[in-house]
C-alpha positions as CSV (number, residue, x, y, z in Angstrom):
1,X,-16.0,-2.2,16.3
2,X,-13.0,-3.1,14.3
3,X,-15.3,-3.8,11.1
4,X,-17.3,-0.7,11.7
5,X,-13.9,1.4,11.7
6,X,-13.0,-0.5,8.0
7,X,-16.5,0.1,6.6
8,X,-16.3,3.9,7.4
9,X,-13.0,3.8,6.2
10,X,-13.9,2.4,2.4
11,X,-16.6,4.6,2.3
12,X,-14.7,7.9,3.1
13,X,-12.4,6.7,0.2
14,X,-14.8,6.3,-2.3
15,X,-16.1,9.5,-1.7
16,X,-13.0,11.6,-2.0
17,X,-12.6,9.7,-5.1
18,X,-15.8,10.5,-6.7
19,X,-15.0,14.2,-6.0
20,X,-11.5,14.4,-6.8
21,X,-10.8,15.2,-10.8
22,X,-7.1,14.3,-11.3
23,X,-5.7,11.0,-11.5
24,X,-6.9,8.6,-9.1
25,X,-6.5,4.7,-8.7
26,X,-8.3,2.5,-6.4
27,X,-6.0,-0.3,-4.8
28,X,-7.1,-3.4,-4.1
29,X,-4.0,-5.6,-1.0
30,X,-4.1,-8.7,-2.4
31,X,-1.1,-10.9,-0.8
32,X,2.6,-10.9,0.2
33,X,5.4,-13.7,-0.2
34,X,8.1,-13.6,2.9
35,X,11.0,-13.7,2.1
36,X,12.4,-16.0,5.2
37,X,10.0,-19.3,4.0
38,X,10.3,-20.3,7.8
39,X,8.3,-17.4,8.8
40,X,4.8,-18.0,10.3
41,X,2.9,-14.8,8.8
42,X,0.4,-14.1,7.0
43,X,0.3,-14.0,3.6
44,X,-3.5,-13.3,2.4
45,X,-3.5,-9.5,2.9
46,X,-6.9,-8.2,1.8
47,X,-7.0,-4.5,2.0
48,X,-8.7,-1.2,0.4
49,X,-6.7,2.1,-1.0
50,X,-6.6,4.9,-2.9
51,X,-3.7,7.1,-5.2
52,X,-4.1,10.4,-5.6
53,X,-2.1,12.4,-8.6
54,X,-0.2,15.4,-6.9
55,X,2.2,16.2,-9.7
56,X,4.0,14.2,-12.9
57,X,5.4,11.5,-10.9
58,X,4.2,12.2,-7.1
59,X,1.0,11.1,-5.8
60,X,-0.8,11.0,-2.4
61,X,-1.3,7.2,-0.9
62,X,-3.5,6.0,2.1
63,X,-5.4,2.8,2.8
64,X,-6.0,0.0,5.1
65,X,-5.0,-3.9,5.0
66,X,-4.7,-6.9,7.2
67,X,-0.7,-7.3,7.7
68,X,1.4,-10.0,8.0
69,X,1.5,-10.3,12.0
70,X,-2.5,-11.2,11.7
71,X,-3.7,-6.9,12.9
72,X,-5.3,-4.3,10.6
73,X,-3.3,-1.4,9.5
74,X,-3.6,2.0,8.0
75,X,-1.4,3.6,6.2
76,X,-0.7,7.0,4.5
77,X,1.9,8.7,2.5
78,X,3.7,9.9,-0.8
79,X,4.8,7.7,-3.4
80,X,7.3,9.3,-6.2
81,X,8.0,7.2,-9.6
82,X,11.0,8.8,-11.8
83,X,12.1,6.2,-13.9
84,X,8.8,5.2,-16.6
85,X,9.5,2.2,-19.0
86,X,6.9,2.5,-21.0
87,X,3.5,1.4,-18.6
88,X,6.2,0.5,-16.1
89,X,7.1,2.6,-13.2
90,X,9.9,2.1,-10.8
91,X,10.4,4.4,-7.8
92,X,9.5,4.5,-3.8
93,X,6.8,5.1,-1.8
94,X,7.4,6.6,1.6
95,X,4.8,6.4,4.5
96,X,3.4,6.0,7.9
97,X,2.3,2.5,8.9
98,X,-0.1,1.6,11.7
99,X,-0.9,-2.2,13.3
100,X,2.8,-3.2,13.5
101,X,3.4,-2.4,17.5
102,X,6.1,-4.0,19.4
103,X,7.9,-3.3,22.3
104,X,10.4,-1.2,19.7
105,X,8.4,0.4,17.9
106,X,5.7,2.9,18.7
107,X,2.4,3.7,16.9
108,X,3.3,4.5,13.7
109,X,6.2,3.2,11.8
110,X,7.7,5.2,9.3
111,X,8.8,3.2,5.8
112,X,10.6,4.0,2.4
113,X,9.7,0.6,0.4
114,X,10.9,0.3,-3.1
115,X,7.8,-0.4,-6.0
116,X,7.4,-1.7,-9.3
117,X,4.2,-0.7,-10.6
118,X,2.3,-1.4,-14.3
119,X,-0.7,1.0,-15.4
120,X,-2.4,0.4,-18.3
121,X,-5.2,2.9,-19.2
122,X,-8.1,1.5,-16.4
123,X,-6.0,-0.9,-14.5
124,X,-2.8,-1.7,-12.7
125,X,-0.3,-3.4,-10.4
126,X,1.7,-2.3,-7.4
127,X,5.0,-4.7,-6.7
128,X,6.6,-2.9,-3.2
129,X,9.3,-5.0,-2.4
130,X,9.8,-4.5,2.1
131,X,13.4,-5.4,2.7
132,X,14.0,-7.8,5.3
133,X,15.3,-6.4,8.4
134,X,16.6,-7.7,12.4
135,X,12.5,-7.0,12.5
136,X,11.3,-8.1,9.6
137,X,11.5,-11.0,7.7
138,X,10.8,-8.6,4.5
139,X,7.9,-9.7,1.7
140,X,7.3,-9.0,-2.1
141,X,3.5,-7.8,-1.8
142,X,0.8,-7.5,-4.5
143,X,-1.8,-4.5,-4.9
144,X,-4.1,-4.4,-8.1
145,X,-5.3,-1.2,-9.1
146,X,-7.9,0.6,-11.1
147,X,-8.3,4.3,-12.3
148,X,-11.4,5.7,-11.3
């Protein structure tokens, strides 16, 4: 059932992205490093997205991935990137998070995560940076990315 559910879910995102005309990336979850080296989680975290441009520096995230605590999550929201370096980008991305249910925490879990992110013209890389929490033990993860 579970791969069903992440077969549909690649396929409706590469159909919104054939129709949509603005700027869109495809992301590719590749891995996270935890912070805390003692911690027992996963760090091969293979997963499918998309980007959709909203305005100059907003755009309109969702995907899927295997997390760190072994479950498959989906996740949506808006990331904003003010500050450009040249084909670097440095802002936040803010979003719902599913597959990360504990006792504390219900369904979704809401996010802000700090990224570093490099586009060149057809590809790129997404650096967000989770800070470690009482809850966490916090990661540097790794998303390439190609305009579509």
């Amino acid at each position: 059932m579970r791969r069903s559910k992440r077969l549909v879910f690649a396929i409706c995102v590469l159909l919104y992205a054939i129709n949509v005309h603005a700027e869109t990336w495809i992301t590719a979850t590749l891995a996270s490093k935890h912070i805390n080296a003692e911690s027992k989680q996963e760090e091969a975290n293979w997963g499918v997205g998309i980007e959709q441009g909203m305005a100059k520096n907003w755009r309109a995230v969702a995907g899927m991935y295997r997390n760190s605590n072994r479950r498959d999550s989906l996740y949506f929201g808006l990331s904003w990137h003010p500050l450009r370096l040249g084909e670097w980008r440095i802002g936040a991305v803010g979003m719902f998070v599913g597959g990360y249910e504990t006792p504390k925490h219900q369904e979704l879990v809401k996010a802000v995560i700090p990224v570093i992110t490099y586009e060149g013209k057809r590809w790129g890389l997404n650096v967000p940076i989770v800070p470690a929490t009482k809850d966490n033990a916090g990661a540097i993860g790794l998303q390439a990315k190609w305009k579509w």
